[in-house]
CHARMM internal coordinates of N, CA and C (Angstrom, degrees):
IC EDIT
DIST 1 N 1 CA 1.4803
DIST 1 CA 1 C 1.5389
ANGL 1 N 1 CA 1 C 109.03
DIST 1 C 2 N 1.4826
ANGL 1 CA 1 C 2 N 122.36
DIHE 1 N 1 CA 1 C 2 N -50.96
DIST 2 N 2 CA 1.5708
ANGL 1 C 2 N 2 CA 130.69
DIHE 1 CA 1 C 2 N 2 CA 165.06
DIST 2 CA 2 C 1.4756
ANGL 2 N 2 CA 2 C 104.48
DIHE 1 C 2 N 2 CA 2 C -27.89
DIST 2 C 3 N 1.6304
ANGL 2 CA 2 C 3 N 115.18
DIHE 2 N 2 CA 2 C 3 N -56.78
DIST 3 N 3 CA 1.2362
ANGL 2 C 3 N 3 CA 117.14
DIHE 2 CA 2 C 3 N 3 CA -148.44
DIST 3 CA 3 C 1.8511
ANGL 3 N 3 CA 3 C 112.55
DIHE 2 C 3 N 3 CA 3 C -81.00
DIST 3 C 4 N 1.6919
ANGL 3 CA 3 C 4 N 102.79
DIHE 3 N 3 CA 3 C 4 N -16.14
DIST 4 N 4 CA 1.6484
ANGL 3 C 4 N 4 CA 96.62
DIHE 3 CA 3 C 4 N 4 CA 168.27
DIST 4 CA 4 C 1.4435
ANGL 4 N 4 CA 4 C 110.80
DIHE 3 C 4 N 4 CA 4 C -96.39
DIST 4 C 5 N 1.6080
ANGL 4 CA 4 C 5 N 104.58
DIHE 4 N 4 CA 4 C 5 N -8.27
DIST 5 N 5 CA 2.1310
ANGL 4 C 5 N 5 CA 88.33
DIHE 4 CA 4 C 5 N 5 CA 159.51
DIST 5 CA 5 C 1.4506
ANGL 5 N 5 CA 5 C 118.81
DIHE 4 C 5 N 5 CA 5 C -54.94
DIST 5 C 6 N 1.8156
ANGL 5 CA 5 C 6 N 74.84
DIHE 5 N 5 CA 5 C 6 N -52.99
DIST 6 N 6 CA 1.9591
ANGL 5 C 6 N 6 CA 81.87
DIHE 5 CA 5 C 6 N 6 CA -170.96
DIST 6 CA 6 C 1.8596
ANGL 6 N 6 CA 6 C 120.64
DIHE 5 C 6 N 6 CA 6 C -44.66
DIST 6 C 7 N 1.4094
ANGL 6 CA 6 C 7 N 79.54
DIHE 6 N 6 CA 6 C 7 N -47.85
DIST 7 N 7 CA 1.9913
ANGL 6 C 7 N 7 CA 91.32
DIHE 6 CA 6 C 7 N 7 CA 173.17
DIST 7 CA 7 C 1.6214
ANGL 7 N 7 CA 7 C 122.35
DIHE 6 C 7 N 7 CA 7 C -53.89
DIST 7 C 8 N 1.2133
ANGL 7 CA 7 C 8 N 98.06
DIHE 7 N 7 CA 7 C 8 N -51.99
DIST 8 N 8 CA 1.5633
ANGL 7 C 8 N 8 CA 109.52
DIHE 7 CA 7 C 8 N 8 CA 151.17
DIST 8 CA 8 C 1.5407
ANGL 8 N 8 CA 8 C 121.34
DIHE 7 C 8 N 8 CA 8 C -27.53
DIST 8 C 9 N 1.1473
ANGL 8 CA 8 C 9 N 110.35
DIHE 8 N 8 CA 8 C 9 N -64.75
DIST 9 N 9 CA 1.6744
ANGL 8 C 9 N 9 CA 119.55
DIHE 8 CA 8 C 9 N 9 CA -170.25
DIST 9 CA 9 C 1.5359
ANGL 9 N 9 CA 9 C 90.79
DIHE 8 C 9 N 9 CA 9 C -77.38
DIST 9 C 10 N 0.9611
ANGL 9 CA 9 C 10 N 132.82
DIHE 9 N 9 CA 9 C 10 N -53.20
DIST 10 N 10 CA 1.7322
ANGL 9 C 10 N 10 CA 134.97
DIHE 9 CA 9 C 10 N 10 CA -166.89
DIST 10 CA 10 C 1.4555
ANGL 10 N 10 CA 10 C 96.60
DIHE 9 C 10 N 10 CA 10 C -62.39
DIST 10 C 11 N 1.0016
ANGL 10 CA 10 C 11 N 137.73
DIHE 10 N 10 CA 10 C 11 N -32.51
DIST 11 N 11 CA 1.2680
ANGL 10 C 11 N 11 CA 133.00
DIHE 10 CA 10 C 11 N 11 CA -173.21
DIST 11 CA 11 C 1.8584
ANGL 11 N 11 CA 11 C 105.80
DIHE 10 C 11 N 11 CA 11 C -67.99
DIST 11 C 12 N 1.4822
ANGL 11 CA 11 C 12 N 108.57
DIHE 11 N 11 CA 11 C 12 N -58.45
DIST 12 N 12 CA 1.5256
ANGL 11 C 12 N 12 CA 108.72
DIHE 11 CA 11 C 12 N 12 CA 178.21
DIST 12 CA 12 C 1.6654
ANGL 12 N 12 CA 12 C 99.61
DIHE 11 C 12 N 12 CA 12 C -51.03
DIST 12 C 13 N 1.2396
ANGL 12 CA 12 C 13 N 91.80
DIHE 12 N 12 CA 12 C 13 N -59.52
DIST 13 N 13 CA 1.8479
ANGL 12 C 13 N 13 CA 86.23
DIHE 12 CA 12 C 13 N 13 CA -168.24
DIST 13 CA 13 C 1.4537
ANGL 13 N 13 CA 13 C 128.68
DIHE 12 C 13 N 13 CA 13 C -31.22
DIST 13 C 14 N 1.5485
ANGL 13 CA 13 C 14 N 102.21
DIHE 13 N 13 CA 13 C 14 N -50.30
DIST 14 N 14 CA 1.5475
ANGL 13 C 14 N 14 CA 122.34
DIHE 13 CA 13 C 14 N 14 CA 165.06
DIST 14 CA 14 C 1.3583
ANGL 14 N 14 CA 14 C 110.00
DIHE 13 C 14 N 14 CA 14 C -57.53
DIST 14 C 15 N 0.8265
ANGL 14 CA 14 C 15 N 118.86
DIHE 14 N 14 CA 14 C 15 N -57.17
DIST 15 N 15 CA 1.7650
ANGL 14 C 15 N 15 CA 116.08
DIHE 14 CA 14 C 15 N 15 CA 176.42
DIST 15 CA 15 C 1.7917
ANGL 15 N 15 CA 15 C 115.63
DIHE 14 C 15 N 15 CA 15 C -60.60
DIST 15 C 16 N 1.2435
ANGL 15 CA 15 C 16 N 114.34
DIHE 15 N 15 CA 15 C 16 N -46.41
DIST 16 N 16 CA 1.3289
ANGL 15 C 16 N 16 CA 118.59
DIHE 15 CA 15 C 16 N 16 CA 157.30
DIST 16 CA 16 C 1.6860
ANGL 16 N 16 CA 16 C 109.28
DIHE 15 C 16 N 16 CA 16 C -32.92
DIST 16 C 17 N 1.1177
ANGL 16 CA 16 C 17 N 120.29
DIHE 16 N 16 CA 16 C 17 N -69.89
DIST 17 N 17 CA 1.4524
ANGL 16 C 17 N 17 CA 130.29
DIHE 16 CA 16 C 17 N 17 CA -175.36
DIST 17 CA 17 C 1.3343
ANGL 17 N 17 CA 17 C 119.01
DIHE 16 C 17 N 17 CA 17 C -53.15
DIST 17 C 18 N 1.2805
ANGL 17 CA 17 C 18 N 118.24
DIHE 17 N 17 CA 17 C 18 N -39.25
DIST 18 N 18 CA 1.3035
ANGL 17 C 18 N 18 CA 138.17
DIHE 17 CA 17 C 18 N 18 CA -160.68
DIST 18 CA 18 C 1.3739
ANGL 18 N 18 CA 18 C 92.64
DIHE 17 C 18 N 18 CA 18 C -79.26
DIST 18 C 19 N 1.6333
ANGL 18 CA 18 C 19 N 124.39
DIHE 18 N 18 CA 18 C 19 N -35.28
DIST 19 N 19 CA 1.5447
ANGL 18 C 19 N 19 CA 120.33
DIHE 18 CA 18 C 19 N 19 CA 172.40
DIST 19 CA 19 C 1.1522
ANGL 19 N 19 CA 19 C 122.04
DIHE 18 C 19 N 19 CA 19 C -75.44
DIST 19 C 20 N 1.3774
ANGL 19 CA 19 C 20 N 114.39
DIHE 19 N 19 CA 19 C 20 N -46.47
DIST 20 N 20 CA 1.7199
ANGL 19 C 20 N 20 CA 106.33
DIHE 19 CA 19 C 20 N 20 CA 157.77
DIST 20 CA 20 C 1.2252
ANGL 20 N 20 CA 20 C 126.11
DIHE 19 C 20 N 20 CA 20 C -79.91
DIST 20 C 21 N 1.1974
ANGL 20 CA 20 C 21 N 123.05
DIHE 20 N 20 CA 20 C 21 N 22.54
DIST 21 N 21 CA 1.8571
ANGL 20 C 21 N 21 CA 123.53
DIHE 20 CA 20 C 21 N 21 CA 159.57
DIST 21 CA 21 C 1.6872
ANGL 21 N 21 CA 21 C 101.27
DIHE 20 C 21 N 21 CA 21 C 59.73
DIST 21 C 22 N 1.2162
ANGL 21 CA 21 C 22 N 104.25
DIHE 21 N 21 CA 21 C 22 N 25.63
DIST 22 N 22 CA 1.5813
ANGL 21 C 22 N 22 CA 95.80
DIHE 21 CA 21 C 22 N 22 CA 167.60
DIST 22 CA 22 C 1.4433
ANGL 22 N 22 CA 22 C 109.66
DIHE 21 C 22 N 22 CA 22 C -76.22
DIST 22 C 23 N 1.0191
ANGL 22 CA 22 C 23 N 111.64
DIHE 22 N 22 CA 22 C 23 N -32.66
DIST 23 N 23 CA 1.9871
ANGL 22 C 23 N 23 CA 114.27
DIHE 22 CA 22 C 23 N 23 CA -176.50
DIST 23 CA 23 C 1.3363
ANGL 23 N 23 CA 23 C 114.37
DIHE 22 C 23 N 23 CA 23 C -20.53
END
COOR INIT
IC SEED 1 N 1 CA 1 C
IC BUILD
């Protein structure tokens, strides 16, 4: 259950990034 929060939050993060082209 921990591990699809975490995925959860990793998901914005990645998408966060993906908008500022930091990737």
């Amino acid at each position: 259950m921990l591990k699809k929060e975490q995925e959860n939050i990793k998901i914005p993060c990645i998408k966060r990034q993906e908008k500022h082209g930091s990737l």
